[in-house]
C-alpha positions as CSV (number, residue, x, y, z in Angstrom):
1,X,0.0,0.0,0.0
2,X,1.2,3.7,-1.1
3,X,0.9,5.9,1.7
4,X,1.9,9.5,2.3
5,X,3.9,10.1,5.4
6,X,2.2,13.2,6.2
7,X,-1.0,11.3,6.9
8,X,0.9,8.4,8.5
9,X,2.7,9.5,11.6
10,X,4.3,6.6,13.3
11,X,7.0,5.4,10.0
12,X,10.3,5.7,9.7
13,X,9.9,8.0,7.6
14,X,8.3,11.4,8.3
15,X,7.9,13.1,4.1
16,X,7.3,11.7,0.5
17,X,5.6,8.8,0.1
18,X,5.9,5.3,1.6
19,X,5.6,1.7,1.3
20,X,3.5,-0.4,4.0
21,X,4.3,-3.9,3.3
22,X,1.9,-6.8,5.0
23,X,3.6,-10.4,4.4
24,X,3.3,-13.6,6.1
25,X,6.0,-16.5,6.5
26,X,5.0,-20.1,6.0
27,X,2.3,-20.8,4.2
28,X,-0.7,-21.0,6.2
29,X,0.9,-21.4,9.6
30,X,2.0,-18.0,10.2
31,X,1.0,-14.6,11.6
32,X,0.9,-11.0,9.2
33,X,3.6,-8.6,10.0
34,X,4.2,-5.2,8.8
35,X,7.4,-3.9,7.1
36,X,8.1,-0.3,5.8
37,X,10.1,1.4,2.9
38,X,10.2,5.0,1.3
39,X,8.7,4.7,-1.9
40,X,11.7,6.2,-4.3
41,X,13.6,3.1,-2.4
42,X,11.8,0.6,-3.9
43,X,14.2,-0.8,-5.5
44,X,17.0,-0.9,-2.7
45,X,16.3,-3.8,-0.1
46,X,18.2,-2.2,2.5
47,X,15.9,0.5,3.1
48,X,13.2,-1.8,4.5
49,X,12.7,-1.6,8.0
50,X,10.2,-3.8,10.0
51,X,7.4,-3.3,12.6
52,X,8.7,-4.3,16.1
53,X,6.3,-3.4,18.4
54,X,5.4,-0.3,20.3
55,X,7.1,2.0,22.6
56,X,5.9,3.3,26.5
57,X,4.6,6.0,24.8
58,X,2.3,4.3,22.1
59,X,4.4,5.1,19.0
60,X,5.8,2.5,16.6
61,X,9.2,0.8,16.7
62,X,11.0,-0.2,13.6
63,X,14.2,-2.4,12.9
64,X,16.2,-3.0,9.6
65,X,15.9,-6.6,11.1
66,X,13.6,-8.7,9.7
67,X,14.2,-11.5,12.5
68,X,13.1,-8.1,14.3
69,X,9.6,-8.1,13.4
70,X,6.8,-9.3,15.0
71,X,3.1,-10.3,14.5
72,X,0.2,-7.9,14.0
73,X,-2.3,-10.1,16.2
74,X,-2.1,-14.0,17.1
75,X,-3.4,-15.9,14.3
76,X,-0.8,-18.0,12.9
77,X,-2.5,-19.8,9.9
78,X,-3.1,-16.9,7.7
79,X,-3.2,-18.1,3.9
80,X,-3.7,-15.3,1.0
81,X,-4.7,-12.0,2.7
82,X,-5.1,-8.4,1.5
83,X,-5.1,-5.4,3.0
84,X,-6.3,-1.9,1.9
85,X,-7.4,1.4,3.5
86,X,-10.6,2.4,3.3
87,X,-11.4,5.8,3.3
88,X,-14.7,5.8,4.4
89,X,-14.6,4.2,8.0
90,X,-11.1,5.6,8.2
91,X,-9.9,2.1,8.6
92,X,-7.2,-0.4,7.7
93,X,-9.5,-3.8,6.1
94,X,-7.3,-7.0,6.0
95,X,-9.0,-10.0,4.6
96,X,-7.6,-13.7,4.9
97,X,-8.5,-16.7,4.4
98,X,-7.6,-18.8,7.9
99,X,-9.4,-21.7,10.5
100,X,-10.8,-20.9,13.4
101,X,-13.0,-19.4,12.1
102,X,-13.3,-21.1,9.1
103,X,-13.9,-18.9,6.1
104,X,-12.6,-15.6,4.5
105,X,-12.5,-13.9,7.8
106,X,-11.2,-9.5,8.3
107,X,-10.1,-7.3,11.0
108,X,-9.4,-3.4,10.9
109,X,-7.3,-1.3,12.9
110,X,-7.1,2.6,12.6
111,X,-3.4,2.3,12.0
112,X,-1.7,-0.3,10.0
113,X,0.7,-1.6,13.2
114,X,-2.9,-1.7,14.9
115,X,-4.2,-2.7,17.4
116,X,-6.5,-5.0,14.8
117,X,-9.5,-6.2,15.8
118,X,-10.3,-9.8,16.7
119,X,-11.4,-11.4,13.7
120,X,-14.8,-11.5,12.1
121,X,-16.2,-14.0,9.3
122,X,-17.0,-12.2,6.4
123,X,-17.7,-15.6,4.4
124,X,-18.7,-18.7,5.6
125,X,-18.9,-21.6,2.9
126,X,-22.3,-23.0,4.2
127,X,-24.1,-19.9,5.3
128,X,-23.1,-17.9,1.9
129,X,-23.8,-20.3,-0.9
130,X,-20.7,-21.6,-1.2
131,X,-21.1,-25.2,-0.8
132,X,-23.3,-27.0,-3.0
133,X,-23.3,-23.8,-5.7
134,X,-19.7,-23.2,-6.2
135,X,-17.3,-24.8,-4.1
136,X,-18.0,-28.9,-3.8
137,X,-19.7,-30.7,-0.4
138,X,-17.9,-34.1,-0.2
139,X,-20.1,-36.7,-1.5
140,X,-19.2,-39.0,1.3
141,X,-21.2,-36.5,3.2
142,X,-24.2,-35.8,1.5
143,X,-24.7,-35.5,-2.8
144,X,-25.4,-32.2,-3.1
145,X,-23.8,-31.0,-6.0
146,X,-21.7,-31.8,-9.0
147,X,-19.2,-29.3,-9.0
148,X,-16.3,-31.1,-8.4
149,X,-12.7,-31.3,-10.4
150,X,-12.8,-35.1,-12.1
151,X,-12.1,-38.1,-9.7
152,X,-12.5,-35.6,-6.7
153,X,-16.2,-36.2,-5.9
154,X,-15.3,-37.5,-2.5
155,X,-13.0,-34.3,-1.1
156,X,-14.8,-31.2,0.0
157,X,-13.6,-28.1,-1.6
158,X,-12.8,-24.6,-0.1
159,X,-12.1,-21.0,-0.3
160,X,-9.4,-19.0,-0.1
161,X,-7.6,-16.3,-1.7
162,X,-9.6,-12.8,-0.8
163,X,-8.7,-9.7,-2.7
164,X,-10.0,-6.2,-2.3
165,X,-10.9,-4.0,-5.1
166,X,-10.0,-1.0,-2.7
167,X,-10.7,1.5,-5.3
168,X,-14.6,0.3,-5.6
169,X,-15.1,0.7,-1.9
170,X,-18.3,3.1,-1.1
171,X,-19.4,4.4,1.7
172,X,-20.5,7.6,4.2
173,X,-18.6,8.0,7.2
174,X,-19.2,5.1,9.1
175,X,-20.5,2.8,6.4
176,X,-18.9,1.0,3.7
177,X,-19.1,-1.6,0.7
178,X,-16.3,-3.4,0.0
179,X,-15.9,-5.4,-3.2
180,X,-13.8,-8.6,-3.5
181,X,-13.4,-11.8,-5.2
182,X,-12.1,-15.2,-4.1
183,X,-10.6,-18.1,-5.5
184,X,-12.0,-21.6,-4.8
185,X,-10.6,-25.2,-4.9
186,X,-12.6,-28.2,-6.0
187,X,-13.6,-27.2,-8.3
188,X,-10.4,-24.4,-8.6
């Protein structure tokens, strides 16, 4: 995410405009943690520095380190996940795919080092129409559908994979429509 620095007290960096990186480790059994880099750096690995927690005084602490870093919130089985502002509930929206709770779950957090809220499910494959319309319900379950990849009839399928279309977002001030789209496996 492009940020300006002026709006964004707390980087590294006070002017110009910045880089707020969100990345997890392994995949799907790891938390999100927040790095940092001035935008005309891009291109210069060295510049990145890395969220390390918080100061007596509230504000952020960075490290070149990446060893340094350390998790946004406990959740360590976050899979593909996006993040945007939204300018309407003056918020930070991640989205991510993780179990508990299943589903395509999201927090916000008025800055992006947080504090992020505990998580919410913004998808649930049974209670949205996901199972049985476009994602497949295990036929040693219950035949429900025939969605399935080939041969794969007796495996459930899944989602995963939420991205924001940040620019799309509507809203008034403490409202908002957010638009995303999500992969599926089984069939994929």
């Amino acid at each position: 995410n492009k940020v300006n620095l002026r709006d964004w007290p707390g980087f590294p960096q006070a002017d110009g405009e910045g880089l707020a990186f969100f990345g997890s480790d392994s995949y799907r059994a790891s938390d999100v943690r927040l790095a940092f880099q001035p935008a005309s750096a891009i291109e210069d690995v060295s510049t990145l520095q890395y969220f390390t927690g918080l100061d007596a005084a509230g504000n952020p602490l960075w490290s070149p380190n990446e060893l340094d870093a350390i998790a946004l919130f406990d959740q360590p089985c976050v899979g593909e996940f996006s993040v945007a502002w939204n300018k309407f509930i003056r918020r930070w929206v991640m989205l991510y795919n993780c179990d508990p709770p299943r589903g395509i779950n999201f927090r916000t957090a008025r800055q992006p080092w947080g504090p992020w809220t505990q998580p919410q499910v913004l998808f649930e494959p049974w209670d949205d129409l996901g199972y049985a319309h476009f994602m497949h319900a295990n036929w040693t379950f219950r035949n429900l559908d025939a969605v399935h990849n080939p041969g794969r009839q007796n495996e459930w399928g899944g989602e995963y994979g939420p991205y924001m279309f940040k620019e799309l977002a509507s809203g008034t001030d403490n409202h908002t429509t957010i638009y995303f789209t999500l992969s599926s496996w089984n069939p994929y």
